[in-house]
DRENPA-3360 file (N, C-alpha, C; in nm, 2 decimals, always signed):
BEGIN
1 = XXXXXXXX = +9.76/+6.94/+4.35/+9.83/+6.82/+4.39/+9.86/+6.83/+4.54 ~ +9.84/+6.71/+4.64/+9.84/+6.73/+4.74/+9.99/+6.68/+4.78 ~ +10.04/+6.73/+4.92/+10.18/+6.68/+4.91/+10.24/+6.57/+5.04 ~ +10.14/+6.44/+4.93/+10.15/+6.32/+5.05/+10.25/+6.26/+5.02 ~ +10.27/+6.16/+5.05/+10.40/+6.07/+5.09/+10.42/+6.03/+4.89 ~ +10.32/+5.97/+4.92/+10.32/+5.92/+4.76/+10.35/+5.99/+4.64 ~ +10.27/+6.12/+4.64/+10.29/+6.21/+4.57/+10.48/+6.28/+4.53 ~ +10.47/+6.27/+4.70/+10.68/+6.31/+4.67/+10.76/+6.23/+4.59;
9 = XXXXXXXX = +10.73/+6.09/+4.68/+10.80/+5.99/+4.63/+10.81/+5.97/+4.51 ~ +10.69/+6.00/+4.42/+10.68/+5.97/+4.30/+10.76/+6.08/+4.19 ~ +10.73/+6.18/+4.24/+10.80/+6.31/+4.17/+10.65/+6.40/+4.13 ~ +10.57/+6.37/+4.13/+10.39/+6.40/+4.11/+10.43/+6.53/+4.23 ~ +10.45/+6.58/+4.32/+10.46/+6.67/+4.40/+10.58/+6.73/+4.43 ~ +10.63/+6.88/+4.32/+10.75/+6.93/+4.28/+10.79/+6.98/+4.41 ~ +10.76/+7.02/+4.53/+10.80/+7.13/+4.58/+10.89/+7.08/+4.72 ~ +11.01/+6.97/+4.68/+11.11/+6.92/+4.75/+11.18/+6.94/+4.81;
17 = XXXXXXXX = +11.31/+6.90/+4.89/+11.43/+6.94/+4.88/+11.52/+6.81/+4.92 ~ +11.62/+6.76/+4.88/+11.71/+6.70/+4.91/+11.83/+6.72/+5.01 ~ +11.86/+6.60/+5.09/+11.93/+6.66/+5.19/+12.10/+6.58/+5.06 ~ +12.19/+6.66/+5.12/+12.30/+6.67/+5.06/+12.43/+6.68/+5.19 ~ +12.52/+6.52/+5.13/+12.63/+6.51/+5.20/+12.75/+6.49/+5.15 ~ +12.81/+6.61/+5.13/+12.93/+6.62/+5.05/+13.05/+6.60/+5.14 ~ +13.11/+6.52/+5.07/+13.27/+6.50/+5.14/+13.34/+6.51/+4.97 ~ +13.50/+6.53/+5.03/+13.59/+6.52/+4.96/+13.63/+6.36/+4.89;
25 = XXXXXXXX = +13.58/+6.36/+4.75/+13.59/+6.19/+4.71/+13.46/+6.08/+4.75 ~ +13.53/+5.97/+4.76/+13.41/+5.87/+4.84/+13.46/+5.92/+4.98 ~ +13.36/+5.89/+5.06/+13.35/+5.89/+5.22/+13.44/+5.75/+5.28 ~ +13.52/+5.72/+5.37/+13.56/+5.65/+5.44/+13.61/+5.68/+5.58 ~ +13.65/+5.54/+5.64/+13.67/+5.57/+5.77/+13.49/+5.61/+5.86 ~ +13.54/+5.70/+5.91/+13.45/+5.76/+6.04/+13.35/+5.82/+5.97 ~ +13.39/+5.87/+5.88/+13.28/+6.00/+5.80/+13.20/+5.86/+5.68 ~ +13.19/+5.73/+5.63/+13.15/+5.64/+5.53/+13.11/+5.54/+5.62;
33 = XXXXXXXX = +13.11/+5.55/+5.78/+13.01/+5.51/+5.90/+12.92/+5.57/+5.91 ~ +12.92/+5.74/+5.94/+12.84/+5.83/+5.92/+12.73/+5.80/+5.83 ~ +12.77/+5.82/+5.74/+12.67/+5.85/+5.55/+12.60/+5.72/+5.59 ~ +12.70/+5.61/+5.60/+12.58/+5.50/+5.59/+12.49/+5.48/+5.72 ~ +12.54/+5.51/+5.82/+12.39/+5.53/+5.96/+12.29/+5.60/+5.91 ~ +12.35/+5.72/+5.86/+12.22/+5.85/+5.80/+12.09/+5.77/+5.74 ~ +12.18/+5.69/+5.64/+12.14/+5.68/+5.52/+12.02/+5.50/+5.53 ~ +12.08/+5.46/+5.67/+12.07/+5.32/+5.74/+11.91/+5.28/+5.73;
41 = XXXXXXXX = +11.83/+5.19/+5.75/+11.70/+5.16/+5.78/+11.66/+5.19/+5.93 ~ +11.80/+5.18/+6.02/+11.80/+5.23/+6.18/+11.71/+5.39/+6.19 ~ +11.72/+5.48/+6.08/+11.72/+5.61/+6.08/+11.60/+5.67/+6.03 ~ +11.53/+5.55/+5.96/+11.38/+5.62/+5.89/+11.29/+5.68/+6.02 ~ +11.31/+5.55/+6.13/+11.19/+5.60/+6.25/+11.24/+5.80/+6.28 ~ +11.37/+5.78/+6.29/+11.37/+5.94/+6.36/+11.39/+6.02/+6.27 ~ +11.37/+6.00/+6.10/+11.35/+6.10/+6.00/+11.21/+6.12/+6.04 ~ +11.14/+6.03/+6.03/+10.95/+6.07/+6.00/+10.92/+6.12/+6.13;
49 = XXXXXXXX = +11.01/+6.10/+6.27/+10.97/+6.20/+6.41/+11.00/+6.31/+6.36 ~ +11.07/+6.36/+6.26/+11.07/+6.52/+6.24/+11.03/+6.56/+6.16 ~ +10.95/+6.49/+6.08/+10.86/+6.54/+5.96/+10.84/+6.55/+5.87 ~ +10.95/+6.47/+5.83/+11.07/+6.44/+5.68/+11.03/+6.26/+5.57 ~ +11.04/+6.25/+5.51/+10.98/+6.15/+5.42/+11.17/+6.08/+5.38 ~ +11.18/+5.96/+5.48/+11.29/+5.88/+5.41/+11.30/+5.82/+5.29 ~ +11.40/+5.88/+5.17/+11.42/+5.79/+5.08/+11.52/+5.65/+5.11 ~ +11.51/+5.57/+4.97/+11.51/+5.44/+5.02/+11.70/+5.45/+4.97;
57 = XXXX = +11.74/+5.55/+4.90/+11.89/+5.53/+4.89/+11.88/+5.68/+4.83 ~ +12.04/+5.71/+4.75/+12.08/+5.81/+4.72/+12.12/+5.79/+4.57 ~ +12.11/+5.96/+4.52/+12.17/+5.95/+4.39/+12.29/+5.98/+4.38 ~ +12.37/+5.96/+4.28/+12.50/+6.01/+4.21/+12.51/+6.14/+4.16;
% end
């Protein structure tokens, strides 16, 4: 299995990791600005400059 974009996305290519941002509760204020810039459409360009494959949101 090769480990292209598609393949990850899909789940077809096991060998992942998830980025993880824990706060205490929901996020607000300063830190539920934060999560959502991270997490923003502003942010895909400078995930893929470092090599990283943006998902399109987060799980629970």
């Amino acid at each position: 299995m090769e480990p292209t974009e598609g393949n990850i996305l899909s789940g077809s290519y096991w060998l992942t990791r998830g980025l993880y941002m824990n706060t205490r509760g929901q996020p607000d204020g300063i830190v539920k600005a934060f999560v959502d810039y991270v997490m923003s459409d502003d942010m895909k360009g400078f995930i893929r400059e470092d090599g990283y494959i943006p998902t399109s949101g987060v799980s629970d």
